[in-house]
N, C-alpha and C positions, 0 to 999 in steps of 0.2 A: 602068794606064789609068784614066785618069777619065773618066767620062759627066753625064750631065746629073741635077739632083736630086740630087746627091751621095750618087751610087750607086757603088761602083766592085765590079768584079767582079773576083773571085779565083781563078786558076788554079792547082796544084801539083801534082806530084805526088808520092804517099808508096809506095815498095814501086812496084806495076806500077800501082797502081789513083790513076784522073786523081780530082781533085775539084773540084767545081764549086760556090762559092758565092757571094751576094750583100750587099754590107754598107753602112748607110747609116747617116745620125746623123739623129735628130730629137730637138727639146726635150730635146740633151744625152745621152740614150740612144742606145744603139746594137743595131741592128736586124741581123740576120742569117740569110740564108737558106739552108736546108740543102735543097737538090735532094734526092729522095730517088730513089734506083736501081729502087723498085718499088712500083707502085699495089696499096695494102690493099683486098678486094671484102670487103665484108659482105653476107654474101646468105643472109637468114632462110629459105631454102627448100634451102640447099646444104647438104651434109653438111658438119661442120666448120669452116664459116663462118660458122653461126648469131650473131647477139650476142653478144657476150660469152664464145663460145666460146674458151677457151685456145689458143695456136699453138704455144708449145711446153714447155707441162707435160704431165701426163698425166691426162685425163679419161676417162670410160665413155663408153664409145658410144652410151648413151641409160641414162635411169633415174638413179636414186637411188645416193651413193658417199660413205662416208665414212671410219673408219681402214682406213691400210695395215696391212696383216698378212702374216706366212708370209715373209718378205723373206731371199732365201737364193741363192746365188750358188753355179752349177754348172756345168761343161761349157763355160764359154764364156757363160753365157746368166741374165741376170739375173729371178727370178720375182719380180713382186710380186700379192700375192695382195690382197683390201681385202675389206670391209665392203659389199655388195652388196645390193639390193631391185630385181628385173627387172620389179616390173609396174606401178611407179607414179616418181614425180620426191619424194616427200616420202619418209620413213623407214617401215620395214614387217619384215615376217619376213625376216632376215637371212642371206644367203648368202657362200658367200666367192667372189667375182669374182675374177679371173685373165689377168695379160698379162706379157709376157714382150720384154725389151731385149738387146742385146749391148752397147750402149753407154748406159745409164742416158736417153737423150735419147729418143731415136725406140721406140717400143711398138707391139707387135701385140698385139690383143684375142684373146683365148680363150674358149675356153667355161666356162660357171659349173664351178668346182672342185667346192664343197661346200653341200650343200643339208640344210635343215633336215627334222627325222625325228622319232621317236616322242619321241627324250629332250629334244628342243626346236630352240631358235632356233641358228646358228649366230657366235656372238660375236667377238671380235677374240684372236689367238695368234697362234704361229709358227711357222717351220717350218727342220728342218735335216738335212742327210743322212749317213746311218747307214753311215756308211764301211766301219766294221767290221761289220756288221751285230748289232750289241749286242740288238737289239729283236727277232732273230730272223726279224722278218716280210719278212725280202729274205734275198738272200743276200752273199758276198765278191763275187762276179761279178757283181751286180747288185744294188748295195745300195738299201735304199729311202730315198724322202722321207718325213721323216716330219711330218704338222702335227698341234700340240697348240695346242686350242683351248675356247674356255667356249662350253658348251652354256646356253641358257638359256630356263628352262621355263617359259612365260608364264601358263599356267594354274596354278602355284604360284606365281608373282607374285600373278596376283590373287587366290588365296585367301589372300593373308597370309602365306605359307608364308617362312623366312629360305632354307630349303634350295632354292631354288629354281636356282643357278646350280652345274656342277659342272664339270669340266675331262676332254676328250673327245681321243681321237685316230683320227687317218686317215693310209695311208698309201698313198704310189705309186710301183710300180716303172715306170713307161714315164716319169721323168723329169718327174713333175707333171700329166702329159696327163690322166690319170683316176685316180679317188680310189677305196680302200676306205677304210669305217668299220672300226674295232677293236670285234670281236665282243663284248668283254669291257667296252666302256665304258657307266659312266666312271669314267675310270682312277684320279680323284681327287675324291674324294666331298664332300659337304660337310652337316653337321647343323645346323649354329648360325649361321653366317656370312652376312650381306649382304652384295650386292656384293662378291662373291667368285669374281676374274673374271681376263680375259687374259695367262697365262703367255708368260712371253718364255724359252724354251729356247737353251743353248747348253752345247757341248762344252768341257769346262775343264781343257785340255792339260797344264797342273802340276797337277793333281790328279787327273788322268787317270779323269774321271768327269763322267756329266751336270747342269750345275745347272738350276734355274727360280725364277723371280722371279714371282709373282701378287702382286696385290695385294686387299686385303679390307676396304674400307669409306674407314678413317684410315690405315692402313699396308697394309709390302710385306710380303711372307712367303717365305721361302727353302727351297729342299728339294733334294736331291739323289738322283742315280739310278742305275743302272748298266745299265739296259738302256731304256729312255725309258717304261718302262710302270709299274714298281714305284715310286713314290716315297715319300720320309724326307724330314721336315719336318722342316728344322734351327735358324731363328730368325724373328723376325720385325725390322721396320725404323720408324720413323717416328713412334710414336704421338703425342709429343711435340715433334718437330724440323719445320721446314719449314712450307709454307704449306697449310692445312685449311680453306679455304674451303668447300668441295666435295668430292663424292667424287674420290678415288685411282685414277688410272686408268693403263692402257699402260704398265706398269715395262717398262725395259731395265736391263742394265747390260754392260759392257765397262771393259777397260786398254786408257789410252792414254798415253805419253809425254810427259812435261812438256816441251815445246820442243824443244831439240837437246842438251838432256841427258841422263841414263842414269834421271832421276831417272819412277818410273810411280806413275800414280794410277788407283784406280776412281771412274768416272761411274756413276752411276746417277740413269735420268732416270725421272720422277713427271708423268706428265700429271691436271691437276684442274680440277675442273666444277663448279660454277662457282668464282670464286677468285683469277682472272689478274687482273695489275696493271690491264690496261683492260676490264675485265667480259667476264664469262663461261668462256671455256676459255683456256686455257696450259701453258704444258709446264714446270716448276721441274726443276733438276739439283744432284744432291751429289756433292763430289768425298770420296773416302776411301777405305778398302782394307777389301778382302774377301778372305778366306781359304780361298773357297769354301765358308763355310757361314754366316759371317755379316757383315754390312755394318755401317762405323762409321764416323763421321768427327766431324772438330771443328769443322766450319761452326755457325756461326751463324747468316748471314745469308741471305736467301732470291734464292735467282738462278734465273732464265730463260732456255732456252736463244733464244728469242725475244723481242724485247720488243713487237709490233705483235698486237693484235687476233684475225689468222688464223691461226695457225700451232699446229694442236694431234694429240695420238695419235702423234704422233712416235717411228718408232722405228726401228734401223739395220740394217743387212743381216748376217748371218752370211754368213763363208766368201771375203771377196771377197777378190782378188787383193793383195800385195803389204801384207797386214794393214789396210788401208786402213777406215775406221771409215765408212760413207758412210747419210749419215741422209737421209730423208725425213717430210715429214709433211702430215694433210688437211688445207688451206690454207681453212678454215671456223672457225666458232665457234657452239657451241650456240644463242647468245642469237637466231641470227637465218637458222641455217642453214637452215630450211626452208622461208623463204620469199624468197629469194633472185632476184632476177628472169632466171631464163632458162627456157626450155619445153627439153623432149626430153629433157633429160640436168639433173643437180647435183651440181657439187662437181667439184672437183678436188686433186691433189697439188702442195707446193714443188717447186720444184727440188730435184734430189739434190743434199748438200752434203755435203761431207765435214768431217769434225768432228776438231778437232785442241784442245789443252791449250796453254797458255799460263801465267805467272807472271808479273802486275801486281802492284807497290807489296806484293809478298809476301802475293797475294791469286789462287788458281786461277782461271784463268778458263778455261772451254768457246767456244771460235770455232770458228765456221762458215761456206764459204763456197761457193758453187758449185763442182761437178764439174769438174775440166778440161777434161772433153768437150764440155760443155757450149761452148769456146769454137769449135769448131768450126761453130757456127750462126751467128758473129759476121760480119755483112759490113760492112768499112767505108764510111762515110756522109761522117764530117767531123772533122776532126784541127786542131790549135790550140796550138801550145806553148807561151804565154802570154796572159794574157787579163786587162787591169789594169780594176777596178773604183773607181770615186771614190764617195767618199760620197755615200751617197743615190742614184747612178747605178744605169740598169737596164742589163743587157744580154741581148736580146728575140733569143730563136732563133723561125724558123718551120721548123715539119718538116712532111711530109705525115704522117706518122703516128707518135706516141711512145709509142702502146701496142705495140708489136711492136719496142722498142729498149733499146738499153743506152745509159748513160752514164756515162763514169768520166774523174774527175779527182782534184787536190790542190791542195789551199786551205790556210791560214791557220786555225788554232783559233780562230777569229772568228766574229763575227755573220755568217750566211749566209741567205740566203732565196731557196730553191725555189721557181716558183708554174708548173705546169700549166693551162694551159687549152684551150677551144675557143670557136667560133661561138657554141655554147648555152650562152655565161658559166657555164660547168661551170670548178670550177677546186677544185685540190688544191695543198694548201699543204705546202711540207717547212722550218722552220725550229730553227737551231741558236743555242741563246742561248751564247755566251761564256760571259757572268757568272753565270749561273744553270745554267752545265754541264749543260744538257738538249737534247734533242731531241725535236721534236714533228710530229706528222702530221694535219694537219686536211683531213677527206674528208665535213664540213657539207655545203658546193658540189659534193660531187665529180661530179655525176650522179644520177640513181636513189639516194634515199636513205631514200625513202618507205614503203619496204616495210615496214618493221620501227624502232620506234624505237627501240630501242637502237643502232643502225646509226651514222646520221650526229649521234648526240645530242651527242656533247665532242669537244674536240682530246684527243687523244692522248699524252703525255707523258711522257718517260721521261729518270731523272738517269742520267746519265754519269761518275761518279768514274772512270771507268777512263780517260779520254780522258786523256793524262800528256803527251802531245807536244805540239811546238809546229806541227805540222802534221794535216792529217785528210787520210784517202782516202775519195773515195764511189765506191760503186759501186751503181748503181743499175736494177734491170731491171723492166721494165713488158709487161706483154703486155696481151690486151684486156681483162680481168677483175679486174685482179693488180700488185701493186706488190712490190715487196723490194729492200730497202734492206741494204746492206754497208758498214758503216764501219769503216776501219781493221782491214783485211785478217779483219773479220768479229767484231774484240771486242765488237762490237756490230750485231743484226741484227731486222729487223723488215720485218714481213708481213702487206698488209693487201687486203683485196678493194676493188675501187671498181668504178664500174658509171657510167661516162660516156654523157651522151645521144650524142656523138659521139665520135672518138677526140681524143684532145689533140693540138695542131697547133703549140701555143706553149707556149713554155719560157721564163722569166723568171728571172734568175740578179740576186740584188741583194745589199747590207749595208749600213747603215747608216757604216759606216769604211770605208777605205781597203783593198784587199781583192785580192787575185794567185790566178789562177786558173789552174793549169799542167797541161800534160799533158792537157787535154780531147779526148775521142774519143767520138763518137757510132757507134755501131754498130747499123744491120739486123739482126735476129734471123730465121733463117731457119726458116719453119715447119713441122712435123714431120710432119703428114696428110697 
């Protein structure tokens, strides 16, 4: 049907669900409007509704949050433990905060796990459970949880002191509800060492013994145990390899299978302060084998498991179902996380993503990509199976709101150009050079940018030698705080905060050439409080 204004209006249906949209040309452009199924309330005085408040990652319910810790998967019921301050929004004496998923999406808040004591602050570690009960402090019919974490003693900071940080444990039999301290800590002492800090514990079933990964300044440091209390320090990692901008923070490490071959590799991921390719914090990964005592590879070259801005402390869950490697990380960056613009609450986490090994151009690569579950928030909005671009042409989506959506298509390895905006000429830029194999994010305009200036100071830009197709997948998810970006099923991925006076409303898809846009789907994300 045609109407007046050369407007015409589109009915279809896909699956049960009708869609209803609006499509017009002006000055060669084409305009399109996406009805959306549900009005977005920002309401500064509502819980969970506040600005800027996340809908479906996972935030504190008020105060101060930054790494995930303790990440350990039992019973049915996902713990994630973090980096906590209950009495203020900026950073302070550190606790371990506590909330618990079945399905990595939706979170109920807990009471603070672990509180700081005589031997200090409570720092960022992990936690995993004593099946056999090797540590003693449970039993076979009730084995305990156990978390090892850095203690860190702030009045031997400020006297000068190196000994200042040491590695502590706690344990809990009622399943994480309530913590003991280990009479005996700390269980892993320290004389000389700065920055000697967050052990990443796990169970190493071919070597049928406990290892730990700390890191201590420039490198990692290795030890093994048999009951999680005695530990043997077996090697060290890094002093030489990799990027040193900053201190070495949040080691993990895990096996994972190279693709869908037999052939396995160890990850071990490096978070560092300052140092990341767009300033500040970043998480760098090495792929190589470990023997359970020590770590080696023949990288050379320095890779990120993210390449945007926010995404740092990164670290993966023990114990989950079906060996499944599922990472998370605090979706901030030092340079500016403290002054961030929301009241009540700060900081929040990525999506869970589950992390899987690939082989590019006979070069490892670490991808990642959102949780499955995750798809289950997805409602759809507006579907497209073709969608041809002429050069120079725009084509102008209106939504009621694209902070709270996905969109995913497949393009042409070509010139492409993202542009978000709103009423308040708030606008965020995503472009992809062709010829300069990069991609970049410019969040100048994006809103609120004022706070801090390292914030909105540069575009963002990151080479893509891995891009080897002659097609690209985006997958792109926006909530009200938050952007992250998936290209090509995750070989490439980036994460960045933006802080819009209003939500974005228009979406501007353009190139330069000639340019086929397939398979586009907009999707509602359904929110989690």
């Amino acid at each position: 049907m045609k109407f007046a204004n050369n407007i015409l209006l589109i009915f279809f249906l896909l699956g049960s669900t009708l869609f209803l949209f609006s499509c017009k040309k002006e000055d060669g452009n084409t305009i399109i409007a996406i009805n959306s199924s549900e009005k977005i309330k920002i309401d500064s005085l509502q819980k969970y509704k506040e600005p800027f408040r996340p809908q479906f990652h996972f935030s504190p319910e008020k105060k101060w949050m930054n790494d995930p810790n303790g990440m350990v998967y039992y019973k049915g019921i996902y713990h994630l433990f973090y980096q906590y301050y209950p009495d203020d929004i900026v950073w302070g004496p550190m606790h371990w905060g506590h909330a618990t998923s079945t399905d990595l999406i939706h979170w109920k808040h807990k009471k603070i796990a672990l509180f700081p004591d005589k031997l200090g602050l409570i720092f960022s570690g992990s936690a995993v459970v004593d099946i056999d009960n090797t540590s003693g402090l449970g039993t076979k019919e009730n084995p305990p949880m156990i978390a090892i974490f850095t203690y860190h003693d702030m009045e031997g900071e400020k006297a000068g002191r190196a000994d200042y940080q040491t590695q502590g444990l706690a344990y809990s039999l009622d399943e994480g509800e309530t913590w003991t301290k280990y009479e005996k800590n700390p269980i892993i002492s320290n004389l000389v060492l700065k920055d000697f800090r967050d052990p990443k514990v796990f169970w190493n079933e071919t070597n049928k013994i406990w290892n730990m990964v700390l890191v201590a300044g420039d490198h990692a440091k290795f030890y093994t145990s048999k009951n999680l209390i005695n530990w043997t320090f077996e090697s060290e990692f890094g002093k030489n390899i990799g990027a040193h901008g900053g201190v070495w923070e949040c080691p993990d490490i895990f096996k994972l299978k190279v693709g869908d071959s037999n052939e396995e590799k160890w990850v071990l991921l490096i978070s560092i302060n300052p140092g990341a390719p767009n300033g500040g914090s970043g998480t760098q990964y090495f792929i190589g084998d470990f023997d359970g005592k020590s770590f080696k590879t023949t990288q050379k070259d320095i890779k990120w498991i993210d390449n945007g801005a926010d995404n740092y402390a990164g670290v993966t869950y023990n114990n989950t179902p079906d060996n499944k490697r599922i990472f998370l990380g605090w979706m901030s960056n030092w340079l500016y996380a403290r002054n961030t613009p929301t009241k009540n609450w700060r900081s929040a986490m990525t999506l869970p993503r589950e992390l899987s090994l690939a082989k590019i151009n006979n070069n490892y690569i670490l991808k990642n990509t959102p949780v499955e579950q995750f798809k289950k928030q997805l409602v759809s909005e507006f579907s497209k199976e073709l969608l041809s671009i002429k050069p120079k042409q725009k084509i102008n989506f209106t939504y009621g709101n694209f902070n709270q959506s996905e969109i995913k298509f497949k393009a042409a390895s070509k010139n492409l150009k993202l542009v978000f905006s709103n009423e308040e000429n708030d606008s965020l830029v995503l472009n992809y050079d062709a010829a300069q194999k990069n991609f970049s994010i410019d969040r100048r305009h994006s809103g609120i940018v004022n706070f801090e200036e390292n914030f909105g100071k540069k575009i963002h830009t990151t080479a893509m030698p891995n891009i080897i197709s002659e097609t690209m997948d985006y997958q792109i998810i926006m909530d009200w705080s938050s952007i992250e970006i998936f290209l090509n099923g995750g070989v490439y991925s980036f994460t960045e905060q933006i802080f819009p006076n209003k939500p974005y409303t228009k979406l501007s898809i353009q190139s330069d050439e000639k340019q086929e846009i397939k398979n586009l789907t907009v999707h509602r994300i359904k929110g989690i409080w």
